[in-house]
C-alpha atoms as one frame of an Amber mdcrd trajectory, in Angstrom:
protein
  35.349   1.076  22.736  37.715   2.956  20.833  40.354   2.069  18.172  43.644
   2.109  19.669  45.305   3.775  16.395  42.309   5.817  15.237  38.813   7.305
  16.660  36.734   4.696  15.008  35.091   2.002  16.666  36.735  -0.869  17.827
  35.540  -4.340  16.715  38.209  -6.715  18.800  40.617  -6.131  21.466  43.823
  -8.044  21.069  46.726  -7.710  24.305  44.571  -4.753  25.532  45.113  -2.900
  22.039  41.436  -1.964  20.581  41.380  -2.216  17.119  38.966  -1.203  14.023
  38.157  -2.998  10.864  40.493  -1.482   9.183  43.702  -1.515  11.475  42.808
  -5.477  12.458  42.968  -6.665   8.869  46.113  -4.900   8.339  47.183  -6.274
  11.444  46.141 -10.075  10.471  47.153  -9.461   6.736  50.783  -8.397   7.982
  51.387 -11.248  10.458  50.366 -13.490   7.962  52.821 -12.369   5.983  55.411
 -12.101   8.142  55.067 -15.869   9.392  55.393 -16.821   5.259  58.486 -14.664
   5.472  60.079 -15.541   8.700  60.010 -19.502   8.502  60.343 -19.276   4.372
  57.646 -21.434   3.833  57.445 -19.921   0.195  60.056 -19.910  -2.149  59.754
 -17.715  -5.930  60.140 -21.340  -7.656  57.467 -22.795  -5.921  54.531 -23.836
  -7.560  51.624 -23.520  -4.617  48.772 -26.290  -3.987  46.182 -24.210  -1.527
  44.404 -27.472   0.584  40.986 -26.021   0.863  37.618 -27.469   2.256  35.529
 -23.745   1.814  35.871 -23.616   5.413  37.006 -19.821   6.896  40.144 -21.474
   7.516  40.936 -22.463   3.805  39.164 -19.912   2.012  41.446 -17.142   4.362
  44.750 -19.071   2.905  43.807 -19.123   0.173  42.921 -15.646  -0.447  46.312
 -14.421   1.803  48.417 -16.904  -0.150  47.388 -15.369  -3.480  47.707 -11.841
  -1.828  51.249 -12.350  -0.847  52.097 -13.770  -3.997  51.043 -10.523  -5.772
  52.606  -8.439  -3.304  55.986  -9.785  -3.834  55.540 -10.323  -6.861  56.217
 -13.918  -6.951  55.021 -15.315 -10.445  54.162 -18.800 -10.233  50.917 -21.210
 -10.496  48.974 -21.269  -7.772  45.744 -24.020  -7.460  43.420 -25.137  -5.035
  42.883 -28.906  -3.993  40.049 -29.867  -2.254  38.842 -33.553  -1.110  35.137
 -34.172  -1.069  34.958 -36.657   1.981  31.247 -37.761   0.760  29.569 -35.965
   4.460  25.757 -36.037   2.832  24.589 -32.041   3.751  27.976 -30.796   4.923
  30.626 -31.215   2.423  28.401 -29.795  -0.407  27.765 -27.116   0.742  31.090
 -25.922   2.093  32.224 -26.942  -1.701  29.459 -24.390  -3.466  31.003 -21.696
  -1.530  34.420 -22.813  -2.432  33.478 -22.954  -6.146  32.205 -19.607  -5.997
  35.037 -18.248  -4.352  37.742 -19.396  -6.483  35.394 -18.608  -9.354  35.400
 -14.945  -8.001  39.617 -14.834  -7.160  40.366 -16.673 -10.201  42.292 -19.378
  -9.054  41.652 -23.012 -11.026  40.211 -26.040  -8.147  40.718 -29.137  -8.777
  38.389 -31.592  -6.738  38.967 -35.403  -5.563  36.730 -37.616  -3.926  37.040
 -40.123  -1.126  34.531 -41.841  -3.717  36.932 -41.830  -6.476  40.022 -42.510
  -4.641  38.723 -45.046  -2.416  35.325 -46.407  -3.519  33.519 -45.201  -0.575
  32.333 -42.088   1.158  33.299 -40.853   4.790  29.602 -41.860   5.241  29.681
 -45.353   4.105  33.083 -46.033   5.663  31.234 -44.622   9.091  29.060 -47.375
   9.209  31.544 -49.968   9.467  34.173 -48.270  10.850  31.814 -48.102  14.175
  32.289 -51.614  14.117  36.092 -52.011  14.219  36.452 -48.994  16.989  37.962
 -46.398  14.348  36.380 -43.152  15.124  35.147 -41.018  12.066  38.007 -38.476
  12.475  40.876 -40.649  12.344  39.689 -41.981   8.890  38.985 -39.095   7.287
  42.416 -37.436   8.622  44.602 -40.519   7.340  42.589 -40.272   3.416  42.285
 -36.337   3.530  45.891 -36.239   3.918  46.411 -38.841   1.356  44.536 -37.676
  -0.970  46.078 -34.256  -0.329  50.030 -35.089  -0.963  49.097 -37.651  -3.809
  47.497 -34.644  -5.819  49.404 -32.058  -4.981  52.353 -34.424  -5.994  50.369
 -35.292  -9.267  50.204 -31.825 -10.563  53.428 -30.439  -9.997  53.202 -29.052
  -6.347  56.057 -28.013  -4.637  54.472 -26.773  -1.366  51.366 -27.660  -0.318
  49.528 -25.243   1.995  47.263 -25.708   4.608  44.903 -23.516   6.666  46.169
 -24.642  10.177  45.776 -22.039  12.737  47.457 -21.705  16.122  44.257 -23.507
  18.054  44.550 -26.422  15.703  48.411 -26.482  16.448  48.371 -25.982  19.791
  45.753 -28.685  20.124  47.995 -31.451  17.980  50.824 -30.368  20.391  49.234
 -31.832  23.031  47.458 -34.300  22.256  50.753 -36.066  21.388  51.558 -35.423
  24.883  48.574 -36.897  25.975  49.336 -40.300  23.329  53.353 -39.967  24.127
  53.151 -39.844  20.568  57.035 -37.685  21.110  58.197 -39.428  17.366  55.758
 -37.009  15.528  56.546 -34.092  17.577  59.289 -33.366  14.666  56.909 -33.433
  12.239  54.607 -30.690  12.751  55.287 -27.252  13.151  55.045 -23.599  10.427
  56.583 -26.342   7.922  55.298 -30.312   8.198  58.172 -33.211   8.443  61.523
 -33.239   9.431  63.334 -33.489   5.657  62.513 -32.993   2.640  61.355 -36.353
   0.840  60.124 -37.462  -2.773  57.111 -38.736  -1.379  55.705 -35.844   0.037
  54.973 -32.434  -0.952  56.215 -29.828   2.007  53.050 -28.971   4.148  53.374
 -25.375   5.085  50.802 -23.093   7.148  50.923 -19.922   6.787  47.636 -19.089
   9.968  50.325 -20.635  12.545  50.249 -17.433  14.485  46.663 -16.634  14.156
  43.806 -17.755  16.516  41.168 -18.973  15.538  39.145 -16.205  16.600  41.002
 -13.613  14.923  40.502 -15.859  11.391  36.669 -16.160  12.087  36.899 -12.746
  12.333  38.741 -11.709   9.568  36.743 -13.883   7.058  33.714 -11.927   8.518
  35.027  -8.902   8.131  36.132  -9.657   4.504  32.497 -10.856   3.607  33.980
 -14.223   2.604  30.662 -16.254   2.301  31.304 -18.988   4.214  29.301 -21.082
   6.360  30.721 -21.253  10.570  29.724 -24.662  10.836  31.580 -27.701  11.851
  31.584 -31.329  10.700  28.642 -33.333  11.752  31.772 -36.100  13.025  33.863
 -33.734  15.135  32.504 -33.971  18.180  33.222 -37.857  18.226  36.924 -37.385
  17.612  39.615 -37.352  20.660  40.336 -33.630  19.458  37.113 -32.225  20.501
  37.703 -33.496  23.868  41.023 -31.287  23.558  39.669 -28.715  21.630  37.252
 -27.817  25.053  40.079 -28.462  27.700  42.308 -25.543  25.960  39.283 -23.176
  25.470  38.541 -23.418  29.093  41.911 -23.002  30.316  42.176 -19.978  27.510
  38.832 -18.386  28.910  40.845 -18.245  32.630  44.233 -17.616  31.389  44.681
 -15.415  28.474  47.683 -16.507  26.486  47.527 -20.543  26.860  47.643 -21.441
  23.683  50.068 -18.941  22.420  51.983 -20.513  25.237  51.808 -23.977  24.240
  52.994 -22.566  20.443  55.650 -20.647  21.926  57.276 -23.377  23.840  57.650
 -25.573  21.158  58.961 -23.962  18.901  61.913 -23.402  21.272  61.985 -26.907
  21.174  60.830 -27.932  17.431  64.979 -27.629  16.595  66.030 -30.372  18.601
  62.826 -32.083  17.758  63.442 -32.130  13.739  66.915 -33.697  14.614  65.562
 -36.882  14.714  65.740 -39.211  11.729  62.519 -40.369   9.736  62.360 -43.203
   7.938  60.526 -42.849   5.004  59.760 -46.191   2.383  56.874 -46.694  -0.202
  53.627 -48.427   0.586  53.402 -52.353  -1.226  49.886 -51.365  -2.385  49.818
 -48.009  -3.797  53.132 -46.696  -4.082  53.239 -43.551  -1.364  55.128 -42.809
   1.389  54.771 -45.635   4.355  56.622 -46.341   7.670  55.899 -50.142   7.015
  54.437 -51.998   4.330  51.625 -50.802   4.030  50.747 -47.051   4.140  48.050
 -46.179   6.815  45.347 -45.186   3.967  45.885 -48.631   2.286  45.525 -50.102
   5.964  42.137 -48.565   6.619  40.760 -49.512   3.158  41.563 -53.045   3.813
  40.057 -53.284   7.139  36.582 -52.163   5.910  36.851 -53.944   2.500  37.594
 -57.109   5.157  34.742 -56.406   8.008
């Protein structure tokens, strides 16, 4: 197969357009960049905290983010943030190649443990957790993302970005149709929450338009060293189950989950309407809905079982 632009070989077809090497990362470079530029989700005052696990997902961000901000010339600090979970042969090796890579782009990482914030690993947490019916997944989501805004917050982060990609998206989407979870419908989207608050940093994702398969691709292409592997815990999480429903509808009808994206953002307006309340967690200080925040929660239910 052909290129569609030029008379090299192709190496994906996207909506019946064969592309080359060369003409799909400009292709995936540019709608990158015009996602960053058409919701704004970077500003020239913003000082940019890159969440990154050394997965193809974060290292691509990363790398783009940087890329943009030299292209437009935006001068302002840029770091990476990455939470070691404590997943014995998983997380430490996804770290290496994270080390290595921001060694190579020159971009400072700073590095915070589940360990250190929490006095436990993902592991040991796993063991009791079974116990009390929380799965893996949901643990690790509520600290990651604690972890995550805390930092980013603690070294001067005005945006915090994210390597979501449309699959993940299109996956949270409906799983909170599945949970009639509609009250955090607002909150997701190119750009997390539905106002700007003191206790978070704004969450924005530049991939939102990408598959997945175009990013696995693109990392490939790049040479990013970076290990396709997923989390030994995934496949126990209520996303997995999801994850497999929208690949097999995908497989039999092309466009699914661009649907699914497309959709709501015709509705995310309406949706980010709605009012948030926002207070501070009794324990530690960050942003809660009640009195404790949902981190603090799940710390106290296995430092109690």
């Amino acid at each position: 197969m052909q290129c569609n632009k030029c008379e090299n070989p192709a190496v994906i077809e996207l909506q019946h357009a064969p592309l080359c090497k060369t003409h799909f990362i400009n292709y995936f470079e540019t709608k990158v960049f015009k996602t960053i530029n058409k919701f704004k989700l970077i500003d020239r005052k913003d000082n940019i905290c890159v969440a990154t696990s050394g997965g193809k997902d974060s290292l691509t961000v990363l790398y783009l983010t940087k890329k943009y901000m030299q292209k437009y010339q935006i001068k302002t600090n840029i770091f990476a943030l990455a939470v070691d979970e404590g997943i014995e042969d998983y997380r430490e090796h996804t770290l290496k190649d994270l080390q290595d890579f921001c060694k190579d782009q020159n971009i400072e990482l700073k590095i915070v443990s589940n360990k250190q914030e929490f006095n436990t690993t993902l592991d040991e947490a796993y063991t009791i957790s079974k116990y009390l019916k929380k799965k893996p997944c949901n643990v690790c989501g509520v600290w990651r993302r604690y972890i995550l805004n805390k930092y980013s917050k603690k070294y001067g982060a005005t945006k915090l970005v994210t390597g979501h990609n449309l699959d993940d998206e299109a996956q949270v989407i409906i799983m909170n149709i599945f949970k009639a979870n509609t009250a955090l419908a607002g909150r997701i989207g190119p750009i997390s929450g539905t106002q700007k608050s003191e206790f978070f940093v704004q969450r924005v994702k530049p991939l939102y338009m990408c598959s997945d398969k175009e990013v696995r691709l693109y990392t490939f292409l790049k040479g990013f060293k970076v290990k396709y592997s997923e989390c030994p815990y995934s496949k126990e999480g209520y996303r997995h189950q999801i994850q497999e429903m929208l690949n097999n509808f995908e497989s039999k009808y092309k466009g699914t989950k661009q649907g699914i994206i497309n959709s709501f953002l015709d509705l995310l307006p309406n949706l980010k309407e709605q009012e948030q309340i926002i207070n501070h967690c009794e324990n530690c200080g960050e942003a809660a809905s009640s009195k404790l925040c949902n981190a603090c929660k799940i710390k106290c239910d296995l430092d109690n079982a």
